[in-house]
C-alpha positions as CSV (number, residue, x, y, z in Angstrom):
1,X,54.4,83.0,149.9
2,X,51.9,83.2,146.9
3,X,50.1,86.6,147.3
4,X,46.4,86.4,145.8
5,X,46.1,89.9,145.0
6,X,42.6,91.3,145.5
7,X,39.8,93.0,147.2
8,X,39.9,92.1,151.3
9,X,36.0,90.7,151.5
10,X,34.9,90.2,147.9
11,X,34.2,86.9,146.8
12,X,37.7,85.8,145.0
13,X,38.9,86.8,148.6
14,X,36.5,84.3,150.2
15,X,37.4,81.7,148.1
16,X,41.4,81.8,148.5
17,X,40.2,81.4,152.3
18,X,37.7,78.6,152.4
19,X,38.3,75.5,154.6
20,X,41.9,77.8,155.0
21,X,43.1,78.3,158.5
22,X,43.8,81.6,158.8
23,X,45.3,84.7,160.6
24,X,43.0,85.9,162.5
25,X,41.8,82.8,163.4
26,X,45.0,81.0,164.5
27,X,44.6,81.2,168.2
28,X,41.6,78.6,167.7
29,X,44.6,76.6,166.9
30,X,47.2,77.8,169.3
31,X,47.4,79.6,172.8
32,X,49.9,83.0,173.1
33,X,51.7,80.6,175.4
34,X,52.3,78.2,172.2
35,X,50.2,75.1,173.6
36,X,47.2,73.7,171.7
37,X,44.0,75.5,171.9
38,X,40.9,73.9,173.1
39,X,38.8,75.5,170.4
40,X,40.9,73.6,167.6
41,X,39.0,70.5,167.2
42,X,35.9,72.8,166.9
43,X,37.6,75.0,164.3
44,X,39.1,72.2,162.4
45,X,35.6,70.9,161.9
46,X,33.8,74.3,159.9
47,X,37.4,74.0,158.3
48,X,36.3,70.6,157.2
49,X,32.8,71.7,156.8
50,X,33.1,74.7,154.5
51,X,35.7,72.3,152.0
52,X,32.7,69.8,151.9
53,X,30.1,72.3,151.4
54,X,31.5,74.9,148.7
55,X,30.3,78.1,151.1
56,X,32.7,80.2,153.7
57,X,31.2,80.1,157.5
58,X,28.3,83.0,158.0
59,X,30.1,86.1,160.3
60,X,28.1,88.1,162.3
61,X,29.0,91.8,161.4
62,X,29.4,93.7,164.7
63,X,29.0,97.4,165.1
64,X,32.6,97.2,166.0
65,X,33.4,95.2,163.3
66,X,32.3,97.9,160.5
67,X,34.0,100.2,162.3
68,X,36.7,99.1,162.2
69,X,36.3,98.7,158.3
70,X,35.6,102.0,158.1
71,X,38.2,103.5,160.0
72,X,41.1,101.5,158.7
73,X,42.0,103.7,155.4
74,X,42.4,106.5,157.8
75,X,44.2,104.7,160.4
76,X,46.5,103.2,157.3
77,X,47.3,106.7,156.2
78,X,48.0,108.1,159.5
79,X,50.3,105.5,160.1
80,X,52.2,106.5,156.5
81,X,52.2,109.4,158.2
82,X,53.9,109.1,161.2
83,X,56.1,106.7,160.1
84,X,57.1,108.2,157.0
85,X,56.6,105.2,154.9
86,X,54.1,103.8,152.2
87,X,52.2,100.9,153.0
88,X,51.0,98.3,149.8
89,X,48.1,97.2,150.4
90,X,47.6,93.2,149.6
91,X,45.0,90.5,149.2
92,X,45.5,87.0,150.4
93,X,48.8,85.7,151.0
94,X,49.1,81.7,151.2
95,X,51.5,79.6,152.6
96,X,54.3,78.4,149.9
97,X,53.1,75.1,149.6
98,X,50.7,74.6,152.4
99,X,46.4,75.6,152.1
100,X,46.7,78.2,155.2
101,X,47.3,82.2,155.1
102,X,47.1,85.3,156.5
103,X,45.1,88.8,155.1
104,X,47.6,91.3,156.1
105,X,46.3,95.0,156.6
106,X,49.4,96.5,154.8
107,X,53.0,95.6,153.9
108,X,56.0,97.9,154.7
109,X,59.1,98.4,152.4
110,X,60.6,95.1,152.2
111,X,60.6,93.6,156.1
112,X,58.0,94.7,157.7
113,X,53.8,95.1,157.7
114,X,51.1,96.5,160.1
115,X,48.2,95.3,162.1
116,X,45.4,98.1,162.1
117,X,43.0,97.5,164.9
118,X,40.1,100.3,165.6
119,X,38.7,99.3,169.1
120,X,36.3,100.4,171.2
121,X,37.2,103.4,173.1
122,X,37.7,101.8,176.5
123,X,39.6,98.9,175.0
124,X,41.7,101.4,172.9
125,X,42.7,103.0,176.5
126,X,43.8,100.2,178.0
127,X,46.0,99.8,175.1
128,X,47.0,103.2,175.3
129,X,47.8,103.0,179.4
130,X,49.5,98.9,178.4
131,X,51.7,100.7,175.9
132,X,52.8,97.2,174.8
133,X,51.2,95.2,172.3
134,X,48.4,93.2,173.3
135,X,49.2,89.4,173.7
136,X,45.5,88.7,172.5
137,X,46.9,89.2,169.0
138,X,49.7,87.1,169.5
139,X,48.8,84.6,167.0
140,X,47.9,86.7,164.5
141,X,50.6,89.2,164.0
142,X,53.3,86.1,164.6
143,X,51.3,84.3,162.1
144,X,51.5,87.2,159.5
145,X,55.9,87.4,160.1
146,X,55.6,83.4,159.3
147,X,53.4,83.8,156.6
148,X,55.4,86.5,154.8
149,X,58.4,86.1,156.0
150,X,59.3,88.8,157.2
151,X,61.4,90.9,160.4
152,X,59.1,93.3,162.2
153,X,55.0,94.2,162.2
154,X,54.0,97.3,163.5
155,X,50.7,96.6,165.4
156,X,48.7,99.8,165.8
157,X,46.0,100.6,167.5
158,X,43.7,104.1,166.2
159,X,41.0,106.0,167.4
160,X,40.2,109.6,165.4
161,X,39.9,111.1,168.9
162,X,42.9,109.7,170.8
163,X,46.6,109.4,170.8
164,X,47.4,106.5,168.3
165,X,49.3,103.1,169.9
166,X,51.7,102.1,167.6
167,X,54.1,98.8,168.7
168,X,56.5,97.1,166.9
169,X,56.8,93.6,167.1
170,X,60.0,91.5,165.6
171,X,60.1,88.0,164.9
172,X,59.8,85.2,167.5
173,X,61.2,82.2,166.0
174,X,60.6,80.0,168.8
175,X,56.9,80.9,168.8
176,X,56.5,80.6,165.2
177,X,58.1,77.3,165.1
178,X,55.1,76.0,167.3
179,X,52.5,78.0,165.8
180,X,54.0,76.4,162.0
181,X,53.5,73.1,163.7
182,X,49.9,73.5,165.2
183,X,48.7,75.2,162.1
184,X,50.3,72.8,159.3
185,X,49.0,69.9,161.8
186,X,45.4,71.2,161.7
187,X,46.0,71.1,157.3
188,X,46.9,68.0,156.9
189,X,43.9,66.6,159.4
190,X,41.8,69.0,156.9
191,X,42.7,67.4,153.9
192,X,42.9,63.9,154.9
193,X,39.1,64.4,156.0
194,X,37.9,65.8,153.4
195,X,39.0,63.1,151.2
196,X,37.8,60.6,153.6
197,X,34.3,62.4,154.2
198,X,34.0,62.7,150.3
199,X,34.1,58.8,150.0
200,X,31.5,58.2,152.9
């Protein structure tokens, strides 16, 4: 992978990702069940849009959402914690050779990285009373292990007044296989676009 080391949000950050399919955003590409999604078109097209236009696609900042910012050091050092381990923090990692990447919350030792998520209390429950890791991240977490190449991700799950979830997930090389093809599929109709578009 090439690693783009820097601030997560600031405007070098931005850039590494524009017209990027990434992470967190791979299930607009691909189901949990590994069969295109229906938003990918739709997705492909701001992909498109923000190449074309220079400027990354306006997000709405929920209240969860800047919780969740807020929350995450702590989260990240109770999972050091627990797990007896130091997790390096990282920027953008990119694809080897490809224009797509993931923003990892934190890499451990040499095989593995985490997934921080800081829900809302009733959705951190259900977690807690699941006690398996949430399919809904699927695509992001599997994205991360093809990204980086690497064994495990621990997803975890923190709220400052509840038991902390903390899941491992391995590798699922038949998964990522499909997700590799639906995401490098949705680059190349990026770029061949944009350089189509640009001669309109």
């Amino acid at each position: 992978m090439r690693l783009i080391n820097c601030q997560q949000g600031s405007d070098e950050w931005l850039a590494a990702r524009l017209g990027c399919p990434s992470g967190s955003q791979f299930d607009k590409l691909i189901t949990s069940t590994g069969a295109p999604s229906a938003s990918r078109d739709t997705y492909i097209n701001q992909l498109i849009a923000e190449k074309l236009t220079g400027e990354a696609t306006y997000v709405k900042v929920t209240e969860w959402m800047e919780r969740g910012t807020t929350l995450e050091p702590k989260a990240r050092s109770y999972y050091e914690m627990a797990s007896d381990c130091r997790v390096e923090e990282v920027g953008f990692c990119k694809h080897e050779t490809h224009e797509c990447g993931v923003s990892p919350d934190g890499l451990v030792g040499l095989d593995g990285g985490i997934e921080i998520k800081c829900p809302a209390p009733q959705t951190h429950v259900k977690y807690l009373r699941d006690g398996k890791f949430p399919t809904a991240y699927k695509q992001q977490v599997q994205g991360c292990l093809w990204i980086t190449g690497r064994e495990w991700w621990d997803f975890v799950s923190f709220h400052e007044d509840m038991p902390v979830l903390i899941v491992r997930v391995e590798r699922d090389d038949e998964y990522i296989e499909k997700l590799q093809a639906e995401v490098l599929s949705a680059v190349e109709t990026i770029e061949s676009e944009v350089t189509r578009l640009k001669e309109m």
